[in-house]
N, C-alpha and C positions, 0 to 999 in steps of 0.2 A: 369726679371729673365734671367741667362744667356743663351744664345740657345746652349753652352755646358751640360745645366741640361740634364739626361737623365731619362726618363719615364718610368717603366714600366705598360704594362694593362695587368692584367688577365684577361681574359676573352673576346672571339671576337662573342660575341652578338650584337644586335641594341644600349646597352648602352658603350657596350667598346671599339666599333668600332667611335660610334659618339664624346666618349670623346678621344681616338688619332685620328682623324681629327681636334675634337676642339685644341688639344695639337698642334697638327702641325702646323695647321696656326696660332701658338701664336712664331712660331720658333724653337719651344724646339724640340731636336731630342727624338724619340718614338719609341719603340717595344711594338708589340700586340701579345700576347701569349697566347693561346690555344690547349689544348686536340687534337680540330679537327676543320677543316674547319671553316673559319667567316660562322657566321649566319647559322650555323648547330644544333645547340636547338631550343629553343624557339621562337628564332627569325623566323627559318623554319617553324615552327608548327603554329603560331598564325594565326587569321581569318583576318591576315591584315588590320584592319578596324584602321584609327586614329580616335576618340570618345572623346571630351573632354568633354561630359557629361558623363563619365563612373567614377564621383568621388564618388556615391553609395559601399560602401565595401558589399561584403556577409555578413560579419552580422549586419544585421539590428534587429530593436525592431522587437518581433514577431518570429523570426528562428530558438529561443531555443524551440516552442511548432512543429513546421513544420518539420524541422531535424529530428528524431525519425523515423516519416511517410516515408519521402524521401527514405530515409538508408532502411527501411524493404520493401520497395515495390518494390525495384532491377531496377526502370524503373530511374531515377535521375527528377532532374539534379546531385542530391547530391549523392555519392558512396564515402562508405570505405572498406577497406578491414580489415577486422576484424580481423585479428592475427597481424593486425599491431596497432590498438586502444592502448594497454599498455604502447606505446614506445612514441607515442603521446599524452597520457592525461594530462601533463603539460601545453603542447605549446596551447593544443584543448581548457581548462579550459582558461584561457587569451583569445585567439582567440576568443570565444563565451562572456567573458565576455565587450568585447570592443562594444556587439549588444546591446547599449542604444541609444535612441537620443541625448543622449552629445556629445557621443564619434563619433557617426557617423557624427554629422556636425563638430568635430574637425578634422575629417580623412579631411571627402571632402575640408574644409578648406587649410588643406595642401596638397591634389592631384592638388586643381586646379591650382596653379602655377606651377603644374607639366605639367601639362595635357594641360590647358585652349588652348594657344596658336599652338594646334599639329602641323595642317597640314602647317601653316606657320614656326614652328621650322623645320622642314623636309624640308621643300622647299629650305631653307634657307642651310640646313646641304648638300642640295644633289646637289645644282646648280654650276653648270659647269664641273659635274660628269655624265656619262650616268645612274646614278643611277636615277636622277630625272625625266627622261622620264616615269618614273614606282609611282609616282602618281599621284592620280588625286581627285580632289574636287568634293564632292558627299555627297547627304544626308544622313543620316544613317537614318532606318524606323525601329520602334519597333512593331509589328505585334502583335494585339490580336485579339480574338474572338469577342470580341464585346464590344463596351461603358464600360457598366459594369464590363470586366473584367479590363480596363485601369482603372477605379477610383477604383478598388481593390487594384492597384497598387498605388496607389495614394499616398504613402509615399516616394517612390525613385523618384517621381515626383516633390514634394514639395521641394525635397534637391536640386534639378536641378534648381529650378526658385529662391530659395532660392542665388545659386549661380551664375545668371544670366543665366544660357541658356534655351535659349527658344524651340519652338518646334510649325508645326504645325499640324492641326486636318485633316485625310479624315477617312469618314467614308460610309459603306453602297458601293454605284456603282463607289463613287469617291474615294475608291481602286483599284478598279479594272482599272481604269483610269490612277492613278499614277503606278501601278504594275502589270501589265496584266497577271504574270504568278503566283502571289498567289493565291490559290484555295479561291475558298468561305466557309472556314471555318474560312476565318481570314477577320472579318468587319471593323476592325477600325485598325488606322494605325496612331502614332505620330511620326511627321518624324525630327531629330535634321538636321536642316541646317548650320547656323553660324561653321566655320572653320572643317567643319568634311569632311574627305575623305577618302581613302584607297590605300592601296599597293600594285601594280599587283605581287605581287610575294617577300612575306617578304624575303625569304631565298636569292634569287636573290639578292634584291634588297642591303641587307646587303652586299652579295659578293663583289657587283659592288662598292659600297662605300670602301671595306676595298681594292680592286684592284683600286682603286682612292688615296688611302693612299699608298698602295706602290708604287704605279707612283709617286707620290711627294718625293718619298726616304724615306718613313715608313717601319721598319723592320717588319718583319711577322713571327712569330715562330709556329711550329704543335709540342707541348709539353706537358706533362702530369705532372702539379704541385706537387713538394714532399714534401716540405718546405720553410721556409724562411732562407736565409743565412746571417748569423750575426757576427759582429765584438764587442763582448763585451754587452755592452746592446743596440747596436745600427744597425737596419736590413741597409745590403747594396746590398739585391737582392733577389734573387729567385733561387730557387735548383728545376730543372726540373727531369726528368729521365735521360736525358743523358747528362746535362750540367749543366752550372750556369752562372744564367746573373745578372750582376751586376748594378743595379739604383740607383741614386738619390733618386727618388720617386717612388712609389708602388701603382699602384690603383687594388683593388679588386672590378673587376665586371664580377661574373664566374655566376651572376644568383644564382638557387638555391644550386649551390654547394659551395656559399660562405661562409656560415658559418663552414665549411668545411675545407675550406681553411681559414680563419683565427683562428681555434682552435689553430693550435702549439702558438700562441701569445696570448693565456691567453685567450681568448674572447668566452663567449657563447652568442650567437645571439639565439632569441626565432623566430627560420626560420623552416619553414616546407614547402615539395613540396607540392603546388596546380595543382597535375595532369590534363591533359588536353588531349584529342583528337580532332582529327581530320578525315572527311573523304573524299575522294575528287571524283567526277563522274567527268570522262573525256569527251570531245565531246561533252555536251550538245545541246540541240536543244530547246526550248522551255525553258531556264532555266529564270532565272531573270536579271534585268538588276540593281537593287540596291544593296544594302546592307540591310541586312534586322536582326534584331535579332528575333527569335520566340518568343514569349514573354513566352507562356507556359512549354517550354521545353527548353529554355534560351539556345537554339541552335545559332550562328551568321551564316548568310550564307552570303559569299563572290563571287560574281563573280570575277574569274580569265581568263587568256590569258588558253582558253584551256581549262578550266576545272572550275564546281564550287566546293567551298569547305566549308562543315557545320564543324563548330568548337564551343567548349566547355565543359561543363558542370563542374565539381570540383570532383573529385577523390581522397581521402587521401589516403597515399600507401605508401609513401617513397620514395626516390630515385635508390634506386638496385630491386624491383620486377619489373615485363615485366608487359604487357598490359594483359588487359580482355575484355572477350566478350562482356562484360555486357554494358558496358557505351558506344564502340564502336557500338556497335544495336541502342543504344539508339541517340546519334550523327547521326548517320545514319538514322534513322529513321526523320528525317527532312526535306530526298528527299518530303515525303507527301504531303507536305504544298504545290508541287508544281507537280499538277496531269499529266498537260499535257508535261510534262519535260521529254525524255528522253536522253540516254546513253548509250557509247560504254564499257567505264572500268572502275571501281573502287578500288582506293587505301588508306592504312590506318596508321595513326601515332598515337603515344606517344608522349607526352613532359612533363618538368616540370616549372613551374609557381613558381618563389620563393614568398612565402608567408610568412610575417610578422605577428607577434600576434597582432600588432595591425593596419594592412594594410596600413603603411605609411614606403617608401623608406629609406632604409639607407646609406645617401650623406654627404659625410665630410671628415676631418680628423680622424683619431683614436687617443684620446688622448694622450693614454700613447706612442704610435708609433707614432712621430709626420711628418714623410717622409711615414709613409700611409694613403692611400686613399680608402675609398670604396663608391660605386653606383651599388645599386643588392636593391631588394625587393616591384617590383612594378607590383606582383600579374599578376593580370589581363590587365593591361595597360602597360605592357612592351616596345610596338611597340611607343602606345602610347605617353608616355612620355620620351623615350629614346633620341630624339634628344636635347628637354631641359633637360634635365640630364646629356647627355654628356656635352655639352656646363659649365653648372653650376659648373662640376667639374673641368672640366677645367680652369675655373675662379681660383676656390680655391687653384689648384695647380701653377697654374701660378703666384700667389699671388694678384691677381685682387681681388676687393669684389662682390660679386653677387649684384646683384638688388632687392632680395628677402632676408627675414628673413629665414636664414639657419638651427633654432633652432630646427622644430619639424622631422627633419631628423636626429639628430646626432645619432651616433653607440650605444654611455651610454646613452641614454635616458631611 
């Protein structure tokens, strides 16, 4: 392709920052356009952890009887805001119908070529950038109470060996060994090692990548998308608030506001936000030194430069309501697990998680628009799989063929 093509990306997240990197070092000149700052969504807000055992979706067999209990008992992991249920029972209906064991090892099937390879995709996207000083290879530990609460668990476990990752066993005092600062209310510990690490600083660490893109003469736009600009039946840009840029090519990767942004083009995408919090204790003294998921309250805690920060849980809401109390207490309440930990300040966020009705990424061309592109919908593994994501897309638009079967991603599917 000629390196006259010109690019545009919506969206300067981990995946639309990674795919104009991947654009640029293919030649092609690139503009990265967004709202606001790189890596100011979700990118900021996630628990930084790379997990390529995290191709388990939320629903699993079993979550249509559990859901119900979550929702009325206000403590999560699950939270909805109830005056927004009617607006959602389309996308919810699908969503909960895709919790069979078919569907759930068709998902994982196609996250792991998303996911498998993280922290070496990352490494790879971030080298010879000051971005890559910011990770590091590390096990990730999922923390339960005891033996028996892990073979409760025992079905997002089966999907994990199912798709080769492995995992190993401490339990009893050889937790406390591997994790000195989990309390004793958590006995048993499966810790994923093979290619799993984290982020000292997602939001950073994007910055530094897309200030890596404009050092190489990548354009950088802070614009707020209004539509698409068209010459007949054919897009030849973007219509921001105060301008219009004119591409080649178009890739939509705004996260969950992408279906959003491709409405004016005919397209309804079954996307809904998977709310997320976050809360972060500064100063620690006594805090952990892993990564740890709480198994019970499916809290992830991140040690960060400064500060640790518990992330997660699943909030349905929408994209335009503010935060609640409710699930930020609950996030919060994770410090627990770590008794002799303490802390100077705490601070707290929002984000939104684009979520797919059937928890698999939408990467590809858009048929009937065949100079657009989108990459947005990968829920909970955003961080995750965003550096093979960018890359893939890049492939596609650069007209290279990926290496992988592109099928269970397309937009129509």
């Amino acid at each position: 392709m000629s390196c006259d093509t010109h690019v545009l990306v919506i969206g300067a997240g981990i995946v639309g920052v990674s795919a104009a990197l991947n654009l640029q070092r293919r030649g092609l000149r690139v503009t990265l356009a967004d709202r606001r700052a790189p890596g100011e969504g979700a990118s900021f807000g996630n628990a930084g952890i790379l997990v390529p055992g995290a191709m388990v979706p939320v629903p699993v067999p079993g979550l249509m009887k559990k859901a119900p209990g979550m929702l009325l008992r206000g403590k999560g992991p699950l939270f909805l805001r109830w005056p927004y249920l009617p607006v959602m029972l389309p996308w919810l209906a699908r969503y909960l119908a895709n919790g069979t064991d078919r569907n759930v090892r068709r998902i994982a099937d196609a996250l792991m070529p998303i996911i498998g390879d993280s922290l070496e995709e990352h490494l790879a996207l971030a080298r010879g950038t000051p971005a890559e000083a910011r990770i590091r290879a590390q096990p990730y530990l999922f923390a339960y109470r005891d033996r028996a609460a892990f073979e409760a668990d025992g079905y997002g476990w089966a999907i994990r060996r199912a798709q080769g990752v492995g995992w190993r066993e401490f339990e009893g005092d050889a937790v406390s060994g591997l994790e000195p600062a989990l309390g004793p209310g958590y006995r048993f510990v499966a810790a994923l090692e093979a290619s799993h690490g984290r982020v000292d600083g997602p939001g950073d660490y994007v910055k530094a990548l897309a200030e890596s893109f404009v050092a190489a003469g990548g354009a950088l736009v802070e614009a707020a998308f209004t539509d698409f600009a068209r010459d007949g039946e054919k897009i030849t840009g973007v219509l921001f608030a105060d301008r219009v840029i004119r591409a080649d090519k178009i890739l939509v990767a705004a996260g969950a506001w992408s279906a959003r942004v491709l409405k004016p083009l005919g397209l309804r995408i079954p996307l809904e936000s998977e709310r997320g919090y976050h809360a972060e204790l500064w100063e620690p003294e006594g805090g952990p030194a892993h990564c740890i998921m709480l198994s019970d309250s499916k809290t992830a805690v991140t040690p960060m430069t400064g500060r640790v920060r518990f992330a997660g849980l699943v909030e349905f809401g929408g994209l335009d309501a503010g935060p609640r109390r409710a699930p930020l207490r609950a996030v919060r309440a994770g410090a627990a697990a770590f008794p002799g930990m303490s802390w100077r300040r705490e601070t707290e966020w929002l984000g939104h998680r684009p979520a797919p009705a059937d928890s698999i990424p939408y990467i590809g061309a858009v048929p009937a628009w065949p100079n657009v592109y989108t990459a947005f919908g990968h829920h909970h593994v955003g961080l995750t799989g965003g550096a093979r994501t960018g890359r893939l897309v890049a492939d596609l638009i650069a007209g290279a063929t990926p290496n992988i079967d592109m099928t269970p991603y397309r937009v129509d599917r």
